[in-house]
N, C-alpha and C positions, 0 to 999 in steps of 0.2 A: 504494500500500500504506500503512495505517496505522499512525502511530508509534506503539513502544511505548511505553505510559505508564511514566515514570520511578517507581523506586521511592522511597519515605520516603526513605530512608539515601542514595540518588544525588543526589535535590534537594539534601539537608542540604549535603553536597558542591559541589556549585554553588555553594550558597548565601555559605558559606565562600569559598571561590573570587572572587565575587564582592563580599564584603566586601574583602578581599587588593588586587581590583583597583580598589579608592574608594580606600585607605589608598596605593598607590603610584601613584596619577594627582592627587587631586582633594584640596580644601581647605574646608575649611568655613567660616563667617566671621569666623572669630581665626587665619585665617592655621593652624590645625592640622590635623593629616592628618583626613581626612573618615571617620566613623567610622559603618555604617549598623548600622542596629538590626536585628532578625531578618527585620520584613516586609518594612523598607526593602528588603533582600537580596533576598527573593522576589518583590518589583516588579522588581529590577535584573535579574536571573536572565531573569524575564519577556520583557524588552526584547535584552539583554545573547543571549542564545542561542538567540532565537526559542522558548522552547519549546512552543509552542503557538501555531496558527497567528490564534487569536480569544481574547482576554486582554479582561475587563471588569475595573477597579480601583476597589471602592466606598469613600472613605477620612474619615472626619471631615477638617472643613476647617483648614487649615494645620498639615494634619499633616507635610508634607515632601514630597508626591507627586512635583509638578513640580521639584524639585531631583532629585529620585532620577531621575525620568525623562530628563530630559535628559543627565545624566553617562553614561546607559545610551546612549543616543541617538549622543552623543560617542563614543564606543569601539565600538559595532557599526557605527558610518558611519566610520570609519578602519579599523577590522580588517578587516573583512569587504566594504568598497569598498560598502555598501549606501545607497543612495537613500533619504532620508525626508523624507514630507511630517508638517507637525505642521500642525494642522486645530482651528480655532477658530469658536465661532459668530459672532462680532465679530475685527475685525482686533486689537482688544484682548486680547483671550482669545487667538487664537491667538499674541502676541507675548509671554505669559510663561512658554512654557517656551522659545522664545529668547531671550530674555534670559536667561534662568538658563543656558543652552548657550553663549552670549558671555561669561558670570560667568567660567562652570570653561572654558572652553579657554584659558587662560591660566595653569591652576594648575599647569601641567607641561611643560615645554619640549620632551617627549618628545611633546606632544601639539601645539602650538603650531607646533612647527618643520615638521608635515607642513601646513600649512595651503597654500591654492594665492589669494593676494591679490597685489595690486599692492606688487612693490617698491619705486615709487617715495611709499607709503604707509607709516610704520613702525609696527610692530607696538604700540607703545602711543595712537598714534589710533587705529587701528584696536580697541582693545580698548575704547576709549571712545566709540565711533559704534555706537549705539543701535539708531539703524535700519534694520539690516543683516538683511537678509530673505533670505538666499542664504549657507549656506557649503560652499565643496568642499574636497577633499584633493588634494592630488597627484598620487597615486594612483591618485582613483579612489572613488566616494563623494559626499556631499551631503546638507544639510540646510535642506529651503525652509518656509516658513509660507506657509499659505495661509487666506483667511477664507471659512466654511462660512455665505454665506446666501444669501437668495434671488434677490439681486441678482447673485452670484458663479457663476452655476450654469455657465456654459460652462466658465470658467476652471478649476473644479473637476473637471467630468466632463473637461477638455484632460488634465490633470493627473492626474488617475487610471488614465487610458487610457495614460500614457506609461509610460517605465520608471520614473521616479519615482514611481508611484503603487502600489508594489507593497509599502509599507511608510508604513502610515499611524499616526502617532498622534491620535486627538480628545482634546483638552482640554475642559473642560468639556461633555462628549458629551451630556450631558440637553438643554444649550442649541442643539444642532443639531438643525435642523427632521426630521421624519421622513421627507417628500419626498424631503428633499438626502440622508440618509443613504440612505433606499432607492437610490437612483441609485447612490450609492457603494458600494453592495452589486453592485449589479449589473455594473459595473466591473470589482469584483474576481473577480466572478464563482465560480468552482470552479478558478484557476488555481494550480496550484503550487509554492511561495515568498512567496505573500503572506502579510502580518501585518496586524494589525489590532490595534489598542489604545488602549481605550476609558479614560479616567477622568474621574470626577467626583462630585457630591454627588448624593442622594436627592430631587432635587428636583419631579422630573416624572415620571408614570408615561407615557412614551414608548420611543420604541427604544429607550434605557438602561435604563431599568426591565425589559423583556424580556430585554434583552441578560444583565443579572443573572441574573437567574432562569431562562435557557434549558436551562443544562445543554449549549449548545454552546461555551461560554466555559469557560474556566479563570477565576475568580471568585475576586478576594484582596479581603477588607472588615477594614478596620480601623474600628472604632468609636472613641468618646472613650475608652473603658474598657480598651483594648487598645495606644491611645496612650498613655495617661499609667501605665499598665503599662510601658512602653520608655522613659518618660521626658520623651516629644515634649511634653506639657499638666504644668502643676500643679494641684492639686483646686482651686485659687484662683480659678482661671484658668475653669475649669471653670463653679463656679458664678455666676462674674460673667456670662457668658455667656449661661446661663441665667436669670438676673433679665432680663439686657437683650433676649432673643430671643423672640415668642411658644413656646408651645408644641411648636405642627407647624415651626417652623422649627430649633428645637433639636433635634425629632427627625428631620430631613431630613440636616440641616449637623453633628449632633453623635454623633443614635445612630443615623445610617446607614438612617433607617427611611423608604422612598416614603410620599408620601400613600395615605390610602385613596382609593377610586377616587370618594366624596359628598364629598371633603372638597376638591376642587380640581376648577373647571370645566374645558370643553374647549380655554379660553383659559390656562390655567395660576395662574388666581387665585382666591384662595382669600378668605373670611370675617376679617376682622381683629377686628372686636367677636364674641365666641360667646357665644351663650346662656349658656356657663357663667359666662367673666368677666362678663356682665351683670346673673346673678344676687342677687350684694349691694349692686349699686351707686347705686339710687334709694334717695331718701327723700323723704317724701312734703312736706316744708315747709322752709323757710328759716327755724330757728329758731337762737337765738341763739351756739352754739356755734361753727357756720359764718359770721356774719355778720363782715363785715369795709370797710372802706373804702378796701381796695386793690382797685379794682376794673380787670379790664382785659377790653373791650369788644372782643368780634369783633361785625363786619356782613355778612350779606348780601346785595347790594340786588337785590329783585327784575325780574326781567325778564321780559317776556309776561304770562302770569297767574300768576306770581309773585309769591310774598308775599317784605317784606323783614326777616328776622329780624334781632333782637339776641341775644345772647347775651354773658350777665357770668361770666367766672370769676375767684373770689375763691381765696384758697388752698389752699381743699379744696375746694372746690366749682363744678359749674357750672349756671345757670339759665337758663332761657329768659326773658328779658327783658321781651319786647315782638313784636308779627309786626302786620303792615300787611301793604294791596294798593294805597296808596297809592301813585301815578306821579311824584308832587311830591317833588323833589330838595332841596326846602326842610323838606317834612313828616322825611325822615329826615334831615335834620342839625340839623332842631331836638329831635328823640328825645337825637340822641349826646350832644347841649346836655344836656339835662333830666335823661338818666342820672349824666352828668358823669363818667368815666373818667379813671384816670390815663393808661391808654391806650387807644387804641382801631383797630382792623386793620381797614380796609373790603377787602372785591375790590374792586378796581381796576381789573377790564374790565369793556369795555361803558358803562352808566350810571354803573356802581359808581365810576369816573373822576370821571366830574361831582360825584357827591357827596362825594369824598374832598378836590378842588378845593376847592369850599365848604365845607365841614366845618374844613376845612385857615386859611380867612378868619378862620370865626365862632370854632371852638374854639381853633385853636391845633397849636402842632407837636404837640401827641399825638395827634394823628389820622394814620397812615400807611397809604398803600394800599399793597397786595398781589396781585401777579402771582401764580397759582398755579405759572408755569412758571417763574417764577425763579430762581435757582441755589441751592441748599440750602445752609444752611451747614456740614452734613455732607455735601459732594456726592461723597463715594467710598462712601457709603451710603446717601442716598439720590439719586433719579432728580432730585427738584424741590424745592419749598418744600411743595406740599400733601402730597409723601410722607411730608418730616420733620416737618410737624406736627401728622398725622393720628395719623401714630407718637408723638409725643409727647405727644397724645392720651391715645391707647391706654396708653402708661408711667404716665399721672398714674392714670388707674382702678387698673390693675393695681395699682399702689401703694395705692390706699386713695381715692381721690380719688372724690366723689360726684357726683352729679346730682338736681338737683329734679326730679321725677316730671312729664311732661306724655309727651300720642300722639306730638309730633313726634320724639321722641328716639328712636324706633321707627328712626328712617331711619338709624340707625348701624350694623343687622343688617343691614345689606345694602351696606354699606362692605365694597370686597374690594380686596385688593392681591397682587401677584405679585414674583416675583425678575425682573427683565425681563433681554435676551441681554446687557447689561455688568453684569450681576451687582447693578445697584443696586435697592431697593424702590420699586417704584411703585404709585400707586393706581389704579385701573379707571377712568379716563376717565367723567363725566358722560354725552355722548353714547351710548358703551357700555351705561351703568347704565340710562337710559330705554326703550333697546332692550331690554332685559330685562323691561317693563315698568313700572318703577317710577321714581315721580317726580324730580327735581329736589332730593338733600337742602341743602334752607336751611337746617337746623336744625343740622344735624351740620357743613354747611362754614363757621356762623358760632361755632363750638364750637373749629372747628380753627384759625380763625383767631388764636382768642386765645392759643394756643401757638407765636406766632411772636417770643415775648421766647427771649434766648437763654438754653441751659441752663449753669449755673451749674458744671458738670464736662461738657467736652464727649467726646460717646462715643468709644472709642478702636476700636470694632465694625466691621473691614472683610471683608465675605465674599468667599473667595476659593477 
């Protein structure tokens, strides 16, 4: 038989209720009683009483989700002896709403004292041992993590099929594959007592995107506009984020809004240079107002029938230098000579080695090669070195920054990057990009190179 839907005024109730049960459990990070805002309530409510057996939660990001969730988490797996998996697309992702669930069960002795651990273990190691993937009660109860990928598929459908799988959270649920979710549909089947509860960013139109929109969910969406209404953002805050994030990302991550279905392929990546930013951004000459002598030199070296570009960006501007099909590993280190840079970035794989080697004899230490896979210097944002300097890139146009007008610059429309499953930006793989049919960009990777000096205020942009 079907539950009756709660009225206005019974939720409101709850809602209350469950603010009452944050304020005598839980603490927020000054040590004061934990104090949730209206939606926060109505996500805790969500978890906190079951009300609803398929809960999708669409929230601007670090709005508080995963803190609210887990506290809820904490008190329906002690009251109610209930089983819960929390479900990650990465063992990353699914390990931060435990961590937040390790935070708060220590903020109340009422809550700590039912705990079922090793006494020969005392409670404040234990509250600093991080990577604790298991907690139960006394009682009666449990809270596992599990990670949702393709590698994991036994462990999961084990898991779901047990009694523990009858009370699932997904943490960032856009980033679990739709495969793996189908299956976990099918798990829970039509059985009686299970929950399900989805949250995450607007990032994919996949089973979250659906899930949203079905009309079989109870659907709580906070925007930025409705956080900083409660207090969670400042307008500051706001539009720093906005200067720093493309467009569609700010509308994903800020105002809760899926991609259109042309504006992200079936791999999840999307266009980072658009027609529109490209717009104002050639000028047809290097006249005087651009001109400058700080010059810093990205390379390309060609490989196969590959051309090897140069590319100079001076402080507003970048140009195409020079392009060979030359094979002579002497031919381009006498260019980098001739150009004369204060610095200059070769790739570094492959040939591009060789000639950084050399370059490195004849010019001098301002020559340094360049791994694309290298570790970023913002690696909690991005995946690599080519992600953060493609984006850096993209920041200097967006800004104002130009380009001398040549065809090869064409190859930056078709630069696409994604959020990938640990949440950092990556770019679409070379190999990938040729399979699409389009060439090899020399032009745009010897473009990006030259934004590997570091940036002068480093970003403080982590999505989560």
């Amino acid at each position: 038989m079907q539950k009756r839907k709660l009225l206005k005024s019974e939720r409101e109730k709850l809602n209350e209720y469950s603010k009452e049960l944050c304020k005598k459990y839980f603490k927020d990070d000054e040590g004061n009683r934990f104090v949730l805002t209206a939606t926060q309530a109505e996500i805790f409510s969500s978890v906190y009483f079951k009300l609803e057996p398929r809960v999708a939660v669409l929230t601007a990001t670090q709005y508080g989700k995963s803190t609210v969730v887990a506290m809820a988490v904490i008190l329906r797996s002690l009251h109610k002896r209930d089983d819960f998996i929390l479900l990650g697309g990465s063992e990353k992702k699914a390990r931060i709403i435990m961590d937040k669930v390790i935070q708060h069960l220590f903020d109340s002795k009422e809550i700590y004292k039912n705990l079922e651990y090793d006494h020969n273990e005392s409670l404040e190691k234990l509250k600093h041992r991080k990577n604790r993937n298991y907690i139960t009660w006394r009682r009666g109860g449990s809270i596992k993590i599990l990670t949702a990928n393709s590698n994991n598929t036994n462990a999961v459908k084990e898991a779901v099929t047990g009694e523990g799988g009858k009370n699932i959270i997904e943490d960032e649920a856009s980033l679990i594959p739709d495969d793996l979710q189908g299956m976990i549909m099918r798990m829970l089947g039509d059985i009686e007592g299970t929950f399900l509860l989805k949250i995450g960013n607007a990032v994919y139109r996949n089973h979250f995107y659906k899930s949203v929109n079905s009309g079989r969910y109870e659907t709580i969406t906070v925007d930025w506009r409705k956080a900083l209404k409660e207090g969670r953002y400042s307008k500051e805050y706001i539009e720093e984020m906005r200067e720093e994030m493309t467009p569609d990302l700010f509308a994903s991550f800020y105002e809760c809004v899926f991609p259109n279905r042309d504006e992200i392929d079936e791999n999840g990546y999307r266009y980072l240079f658009t027609d529109k930013l490209m717009e104002n951004v050639f000028i047809d000459e290097l006249t005087e107002e651009y001109k400058s002598d700080d010059k810093i030199l990205g390379v390309d070296v060609g490989r196969g029938s590959d051309t090897s570009d140069f590319v100079v960006k001076l402080p507003k501007v970048l140009y195409l230098e020079s392009s060979n099909n030359s094979k002579d590993t002497m031919t381009q280190v006498n260019e980098i000579k001739r150009i004369n840079p204060k610095k200059c970035f070769v790739d570094d794989i492959g040939v591009g080695g060789g000639v950084t080697d050399r370059a490195r004899e004849v010019v001098g230490k301002r020559v340094k090669g360049i791994s694309w896979n290298e570790k970023a210097e913002d690696s909690k944002r991005f995946k690599n070195k080519k992600a953060e300097n493609y984006w850096r890139m993209y920041e200097f146009l967006k800004a104002g920054g130009k380009i001398v007008r040549h065809k090869n610059w064409d190859e930056l429309l078709e630069i696409k990057y994604k959020i990938a499953t640990d949440n950092r930006i990556m770019i679409e793989p070379k190999d990938d990009m040729i399979k699409r049919g389009f060439k090899s960009p020399n032009t745009a990777d010897a473009g990006a190179l030259c934004f590997n000096i570091k940036k002068i205020k480093k970003s403080t942009l982590v999505i989560v």
